[in-house]
PAVO-949932 format. One line per 3 residues: number of its first residue (from 1); their letters; for each residue x, y, z of C-alpha. Coordinates in steps of 0.02 Angstrom, whole numbers. Each point is the difference from the previous one (the first is absolute). Layout:
N
NUM	A	X Y Z  ... .
END
This chain:
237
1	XXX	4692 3657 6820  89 -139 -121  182 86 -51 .
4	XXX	84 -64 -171  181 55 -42  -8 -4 -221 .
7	XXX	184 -31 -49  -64 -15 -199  -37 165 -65 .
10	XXX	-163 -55 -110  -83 -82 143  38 151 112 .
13	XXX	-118 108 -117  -119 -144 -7  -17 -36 182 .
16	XXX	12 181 33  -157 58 -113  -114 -170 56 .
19	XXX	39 26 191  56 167 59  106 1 135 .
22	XXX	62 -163 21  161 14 -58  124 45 113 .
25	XXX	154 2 -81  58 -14 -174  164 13 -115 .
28	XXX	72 154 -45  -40 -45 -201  -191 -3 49 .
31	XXX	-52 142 -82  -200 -28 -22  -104 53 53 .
34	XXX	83 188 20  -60 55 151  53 -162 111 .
37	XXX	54 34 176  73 -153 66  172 -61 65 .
40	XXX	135 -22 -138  95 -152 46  137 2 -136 .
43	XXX	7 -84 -181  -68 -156 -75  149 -83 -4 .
46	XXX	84 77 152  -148 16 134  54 59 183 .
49	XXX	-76 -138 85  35 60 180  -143 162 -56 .
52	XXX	-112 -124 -64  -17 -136 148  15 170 98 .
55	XXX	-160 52 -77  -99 -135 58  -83 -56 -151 .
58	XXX	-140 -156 -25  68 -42 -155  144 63 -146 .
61	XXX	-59 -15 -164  151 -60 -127  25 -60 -165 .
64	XXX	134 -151 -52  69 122 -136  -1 148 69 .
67	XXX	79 -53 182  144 -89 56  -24 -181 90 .
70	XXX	105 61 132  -95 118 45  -156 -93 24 .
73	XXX	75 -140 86  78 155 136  -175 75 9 .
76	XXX	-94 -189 31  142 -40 111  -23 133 106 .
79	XXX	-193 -24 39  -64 98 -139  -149 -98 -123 .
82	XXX	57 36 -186  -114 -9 -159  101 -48 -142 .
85	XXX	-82 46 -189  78 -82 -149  -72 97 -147 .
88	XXX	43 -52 -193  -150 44 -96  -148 88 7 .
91	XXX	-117 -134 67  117 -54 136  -12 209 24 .
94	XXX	-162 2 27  2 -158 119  133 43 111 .
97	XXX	-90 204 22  -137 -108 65  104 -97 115 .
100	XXX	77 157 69  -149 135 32  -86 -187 89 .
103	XXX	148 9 91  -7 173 37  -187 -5 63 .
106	XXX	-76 74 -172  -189 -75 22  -52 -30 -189 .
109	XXX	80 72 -173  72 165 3  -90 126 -160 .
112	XXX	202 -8 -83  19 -170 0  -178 -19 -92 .
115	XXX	40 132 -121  185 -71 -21  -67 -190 -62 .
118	XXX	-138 89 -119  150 122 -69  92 -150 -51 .
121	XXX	-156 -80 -31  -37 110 -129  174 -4 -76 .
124	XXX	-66 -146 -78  80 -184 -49  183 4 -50 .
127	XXX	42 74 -167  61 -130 -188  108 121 -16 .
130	XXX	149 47 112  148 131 -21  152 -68 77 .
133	XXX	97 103 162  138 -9 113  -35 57 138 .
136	XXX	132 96 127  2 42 163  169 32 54 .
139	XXX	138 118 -109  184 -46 51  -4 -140 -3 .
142	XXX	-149 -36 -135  -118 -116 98  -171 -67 -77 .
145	XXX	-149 -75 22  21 -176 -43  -156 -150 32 .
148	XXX	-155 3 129  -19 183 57  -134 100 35 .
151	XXX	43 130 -132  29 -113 -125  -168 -65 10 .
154	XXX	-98 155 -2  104 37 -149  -42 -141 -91 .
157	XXX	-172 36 37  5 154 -97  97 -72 -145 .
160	XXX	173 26 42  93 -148 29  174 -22 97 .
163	XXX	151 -67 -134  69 -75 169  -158 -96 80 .
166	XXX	64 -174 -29  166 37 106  28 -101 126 .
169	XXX	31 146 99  -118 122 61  105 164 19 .
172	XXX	159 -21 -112  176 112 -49  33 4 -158 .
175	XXX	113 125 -103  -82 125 -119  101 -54 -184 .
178	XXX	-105 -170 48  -180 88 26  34 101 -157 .
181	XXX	29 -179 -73  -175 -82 79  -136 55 -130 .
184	XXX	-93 106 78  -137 110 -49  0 120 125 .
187	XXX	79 49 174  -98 20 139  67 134 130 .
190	XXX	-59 -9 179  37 144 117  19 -91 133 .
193	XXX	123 -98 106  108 87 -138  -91 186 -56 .
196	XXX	21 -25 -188  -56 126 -70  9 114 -186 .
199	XXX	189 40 14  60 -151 104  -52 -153 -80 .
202	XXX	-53 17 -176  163 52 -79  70 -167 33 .
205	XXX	-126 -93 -96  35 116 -163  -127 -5 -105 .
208	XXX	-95 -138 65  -180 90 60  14 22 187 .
211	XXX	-180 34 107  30 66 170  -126 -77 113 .
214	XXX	-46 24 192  89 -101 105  -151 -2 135 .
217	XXX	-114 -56 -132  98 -149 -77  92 -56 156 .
220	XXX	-153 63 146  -126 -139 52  -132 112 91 .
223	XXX	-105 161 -31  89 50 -140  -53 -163 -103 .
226	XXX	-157 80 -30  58 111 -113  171 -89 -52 .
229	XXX	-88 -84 -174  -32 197 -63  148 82 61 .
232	XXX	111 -157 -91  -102 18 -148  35 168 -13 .
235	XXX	178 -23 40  22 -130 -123  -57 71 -157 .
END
């Protein structure tokens, strides 16, 4: 039977629900689906790559953001085929799920991926009018979203737009007087990589309105996209 090591924690749930039991190993930050049963082969960024080659896998699934070059070039290096994803924006989401459950041996469209494209489908064409956000997602130091990431789009699809998307940088530091100081509308408050959440987070911003979102909805490209545009929505208000 084909074996797939998943060292990106949204493609772990999505090859894991379209192909059961073809995963073999996956990160210890792989949380979905709840019941997995596979090999844990260490962090995104810090995979023990000795357990992985160990386990004998036809192909690791990765991601250009969420894994370190290093790592990839080790795993290729020693024999092992790796698919890289590069995912910053929904459609590119959608294409790259494809690539991966082909990959994977997935014979047509799995039911979540259909239900996923009408979801957003139905979240209908982007708004004329936009409240601005930073974005975090790291406390100490404050790092932000900053220009052509996936969360940023699906926010902007649902009207909230990110004050930093022209950066020139995609993830960027910057102290908190100087986000006070950007003229924003709103903060949005992922709980994860950091777990923001009603007492860690939103005192900082004072009393600029603060929505505490999912972080698997606005930062997961996989089954939970079918019912990321609600749970947002909700989030957002």
């Amino acid at each position: 039977m084909f074996r797939a090591v998943s060292l990106v924690p949204s493609l772990t749930e999505a090859v894991a629900v379209s192909a059961p039991g073809v995963l073999v190993g996956a990160t210890q930050w792989c949380s979905h689906p709840g019941d997995l049963d596979v090999t844990r082969v260490g962090g995104t960024k810090n995979p023990d790559l000795g357990t992985v080659v160990a386990l004998r896998p036809d192909l690791v699934v990765a991601n250009e953001e969420e894994n370190r070059e290093p790592d990839i070039a080790a795993l290729r290096a020693a024999g092992v085929e790796v698919l890289v994803t590069e995912v910053r924006g929904l459609e590119q989401a959608f294409r790259e799920l494809d690539r991966v459950l082909r990959a994977c041996g997935v014979r047509g469209r799995p039911r979540w991926l259909d239900e996923a494209e009408a979801a957003w489908a139905a979240a209908g064409e982007a708004p004329e009018t936009y409240r601005r956000a930073i974005v975090p997602v790291w406390r100490r130091p404050w790092m932000v979203l900053g220009r052509d990431t996936f969360a940023g789009d699906l926010l902007a699809r649902l009207g909230v737009v990110n004050v930093y998307a022209d950066h020139p940088e995609r993830y960027l530091r910057i102290p908190l007087d100087r986000l006070l100081e950007a003229g924003a509308d709103l903060v949005v408050l992922p709980d994860e990589p950091y777990r923001f959440t009603a007492d860690d987070g939103p005192e900082a911003f004072g009393a600029l309105p603060a929505a505490l979102v999912g972080g698997r909805h606005l930062t997961w490209y996989g089954p939970s996209l079918a019912e990321a545009p609600a749970a947002l929505r909700a989030a957002l208000r």
